[in-house]
C-alpha positions in Angstrom: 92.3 134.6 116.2 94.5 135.8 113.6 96.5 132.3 113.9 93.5 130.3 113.6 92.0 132.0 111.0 95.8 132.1 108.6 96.2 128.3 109.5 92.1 127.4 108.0 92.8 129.5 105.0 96.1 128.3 104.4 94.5 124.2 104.8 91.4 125.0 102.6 91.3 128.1 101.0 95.0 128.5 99.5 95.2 124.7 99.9 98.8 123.9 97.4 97.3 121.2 95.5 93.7 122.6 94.6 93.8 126.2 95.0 97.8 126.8 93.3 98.7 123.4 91.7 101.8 123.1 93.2 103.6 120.0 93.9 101.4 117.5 91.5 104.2 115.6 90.5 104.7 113.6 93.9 100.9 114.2 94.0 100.2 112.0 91.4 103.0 109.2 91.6 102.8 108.5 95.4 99.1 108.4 95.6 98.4 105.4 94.1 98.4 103.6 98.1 97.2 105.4 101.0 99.8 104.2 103.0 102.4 105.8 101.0 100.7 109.3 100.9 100.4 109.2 104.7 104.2 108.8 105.1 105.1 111.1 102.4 102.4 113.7 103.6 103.9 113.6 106.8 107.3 114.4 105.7 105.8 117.4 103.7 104.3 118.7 107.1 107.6 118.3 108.8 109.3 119.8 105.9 107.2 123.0 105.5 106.8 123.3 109.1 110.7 123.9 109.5 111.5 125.5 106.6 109.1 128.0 106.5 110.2 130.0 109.6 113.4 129.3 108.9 113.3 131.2 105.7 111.1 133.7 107.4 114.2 134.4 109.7 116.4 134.5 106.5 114.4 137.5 104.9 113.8 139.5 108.2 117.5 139.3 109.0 119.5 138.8 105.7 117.7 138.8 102.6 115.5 142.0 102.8 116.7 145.8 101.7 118.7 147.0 104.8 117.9 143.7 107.0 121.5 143.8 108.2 121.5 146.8 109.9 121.9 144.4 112.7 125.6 144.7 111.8 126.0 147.9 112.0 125.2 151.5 110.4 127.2 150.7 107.3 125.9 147.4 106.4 122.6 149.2 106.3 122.3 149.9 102.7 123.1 146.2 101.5 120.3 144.4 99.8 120.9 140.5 99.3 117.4 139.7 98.2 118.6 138.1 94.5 119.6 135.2 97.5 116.5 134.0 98.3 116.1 131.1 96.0 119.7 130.1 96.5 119.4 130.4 100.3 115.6 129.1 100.1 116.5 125.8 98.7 119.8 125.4 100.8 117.2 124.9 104.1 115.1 123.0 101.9 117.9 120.5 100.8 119.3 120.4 104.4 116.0 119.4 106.3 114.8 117.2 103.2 117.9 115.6 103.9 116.9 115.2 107.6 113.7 113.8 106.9 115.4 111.1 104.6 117.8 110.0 107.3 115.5 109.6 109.9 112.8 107.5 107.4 115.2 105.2 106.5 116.9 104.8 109.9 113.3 104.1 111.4 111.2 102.8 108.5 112.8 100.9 105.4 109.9 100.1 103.7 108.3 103.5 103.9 111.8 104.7 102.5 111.5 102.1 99.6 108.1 102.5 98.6 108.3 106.7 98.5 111.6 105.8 96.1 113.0 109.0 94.2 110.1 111.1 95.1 111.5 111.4 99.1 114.8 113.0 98.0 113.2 115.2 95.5 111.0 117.0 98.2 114.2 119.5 98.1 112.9 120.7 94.6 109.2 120.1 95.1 107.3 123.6 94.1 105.0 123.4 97.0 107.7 123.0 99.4 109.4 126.0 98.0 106.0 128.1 97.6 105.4 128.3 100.7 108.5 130.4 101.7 107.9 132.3 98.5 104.3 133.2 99.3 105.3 133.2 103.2 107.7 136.3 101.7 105.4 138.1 98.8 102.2 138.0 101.5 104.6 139.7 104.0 103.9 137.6 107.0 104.5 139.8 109.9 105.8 137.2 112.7 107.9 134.4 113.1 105.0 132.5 114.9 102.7 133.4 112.2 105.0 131.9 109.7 105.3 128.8 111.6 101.4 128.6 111.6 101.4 129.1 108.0 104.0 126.5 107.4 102.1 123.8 109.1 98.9 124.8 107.6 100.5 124.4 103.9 101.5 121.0 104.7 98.6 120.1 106.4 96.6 120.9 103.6 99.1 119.2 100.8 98.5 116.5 102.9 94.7 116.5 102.9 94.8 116.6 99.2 97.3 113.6 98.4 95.3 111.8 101.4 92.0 112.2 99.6 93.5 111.3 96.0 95.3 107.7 97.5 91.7 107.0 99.4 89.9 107.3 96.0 92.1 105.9 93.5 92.7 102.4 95.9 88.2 102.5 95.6 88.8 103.7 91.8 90.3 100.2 91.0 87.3 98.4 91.8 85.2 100.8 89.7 84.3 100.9 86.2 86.2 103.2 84.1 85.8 104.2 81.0 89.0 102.9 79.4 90.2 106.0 77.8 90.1 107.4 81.1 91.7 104.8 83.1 95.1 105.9 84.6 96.0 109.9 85.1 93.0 110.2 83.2 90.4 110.2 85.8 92.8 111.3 88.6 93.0 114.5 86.7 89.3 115.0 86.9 88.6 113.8 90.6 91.8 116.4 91.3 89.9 119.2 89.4 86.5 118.4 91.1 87.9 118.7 94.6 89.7 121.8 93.5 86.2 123.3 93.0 85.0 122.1 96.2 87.5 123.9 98.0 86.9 126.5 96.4 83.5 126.6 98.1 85.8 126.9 101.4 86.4 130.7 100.1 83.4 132.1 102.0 84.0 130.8 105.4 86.2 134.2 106.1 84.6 136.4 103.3 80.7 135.9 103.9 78.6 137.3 106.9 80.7 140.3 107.2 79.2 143.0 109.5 78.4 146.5 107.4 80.4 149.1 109.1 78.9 150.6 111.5 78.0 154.6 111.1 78.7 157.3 113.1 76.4 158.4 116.0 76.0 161.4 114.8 75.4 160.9 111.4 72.5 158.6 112.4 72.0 161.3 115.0 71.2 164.0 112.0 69.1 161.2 109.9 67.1 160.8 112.6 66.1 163.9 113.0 65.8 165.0 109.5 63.5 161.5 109.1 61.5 163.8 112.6 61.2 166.8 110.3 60.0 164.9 107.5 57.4 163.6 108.7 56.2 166.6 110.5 56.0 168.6 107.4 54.5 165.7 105.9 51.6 165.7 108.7 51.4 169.6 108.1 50.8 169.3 104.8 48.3 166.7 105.2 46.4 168.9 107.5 46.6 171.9 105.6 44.8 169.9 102.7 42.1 168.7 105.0 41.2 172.1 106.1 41.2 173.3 102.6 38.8 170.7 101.3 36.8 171.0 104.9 36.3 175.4 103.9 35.4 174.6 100.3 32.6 171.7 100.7 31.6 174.0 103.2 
């Protein structure tokens, strides 16, 4: 349950596009064709979905406050965290670099058409915010990591998907002219910002009310018992009264 409700909330809720704005540069250049968003959103997921626990092994065992007590007693006290960025981007580099091997071995004219914006995947701030949210939010297992990486890029994916798929309809459509261009695609991208943002109440609303303790209700129901007998006595007390005096 935990997986399943960290990799819905890291698609819709802290989607990287509509919820933090990272990544919008490759957002907005490659999604002029869906065709090219697919290939470059699939990278993104492969990306993300490596990297993430990767760097998630990084801090538990290297980077944090006495993470290499692993070494031994004396290493214990060593604190290497002003490395994450440097060590961050070095898996990012390396499996970007994977990614752009294997797209040009297999497809050429995927490679051609994503251009500059393949290689710079490396430096892309989503790419890189998921390991440094993955690391602020303290995610507690490797496995939840990995869910959290593949939900990231799932949900950059969703978003540049969605932006190619109405821009190629956009064309067709009559636009204002002084909104022609990034224009418009700024405004569709801030209107399906706030519909995700509807997607916040799908772990927040229809929480239970804590339940209370037996014996508390225990005591109110019998203070509710006494109540209402006193209530009754008093009731009949007045009755009696009025009965003696019309008599």
């Amino acid at each position: 349950m935990e997986h399943l409700e960290l990799f819905f909330k890291s698609i819709f809720i802290d989607n990287m596009v509509f919820a933090t704005f990272l990544g919008m540069c490759s957002y907005l250049a490659v999604s002029k064709k869906v065709s090219t968003a697919v290939g470059l959103g699939a990278a993104v997921i492969f990306v993300l979905a490596i990297t993430v626990p990767l760097n998630w092994l990084l801090d538990q065992y290297l980077l944090q406050p006495g993470a290499l007590k692993w070494l031994g007693a004396e290493f214990a006290d060593y604190d290497l965290s002003f490395l994450s960025f440097i060590m961050f981007i070095a898996t990012i580099a390396t499996m970007v670099q994977l990614v752009e091997i294997i797209v040009e071995k297999f497809s050429p004219s995927l490679y051609n058409s994503l251009g500059i914006f393949l290689p710079l995947i490396a430096v892309n701030c989503a790419i890189l915010g998921g390991s440094l949210f993955m690391q602020s939010r303290e995610i507690p297992t490797l496995g939840l990591a990995t869910t959290y990486g593949i939900g990231s890029g799932i949900g950059w994916f969703l978003a540049i998907l969605a932006i190619a798929a109405i821009r190629e309809k956009i064309r067709y459509s009559s636009v204002p002219p002084a909104l022609r261009g990034l224009g418009i695609t700024f405004i569709i991208t801030g209107l399906m910002a706030i519909g995700f943002m509807s997607f916040g109440g799908m772990l927040t609303g229809g929480d239970e009310a804590p339940k209370e303790n037996k014996t508390v209700v225990a005591e109110k129901e019998v203070n509710d018992k006494n109540t209402l007998s006193k209530v009754k006595n008093s009731k009949n007390k007045v009755i009696a009264n009025n009965t003696k005096v019309n008599e």
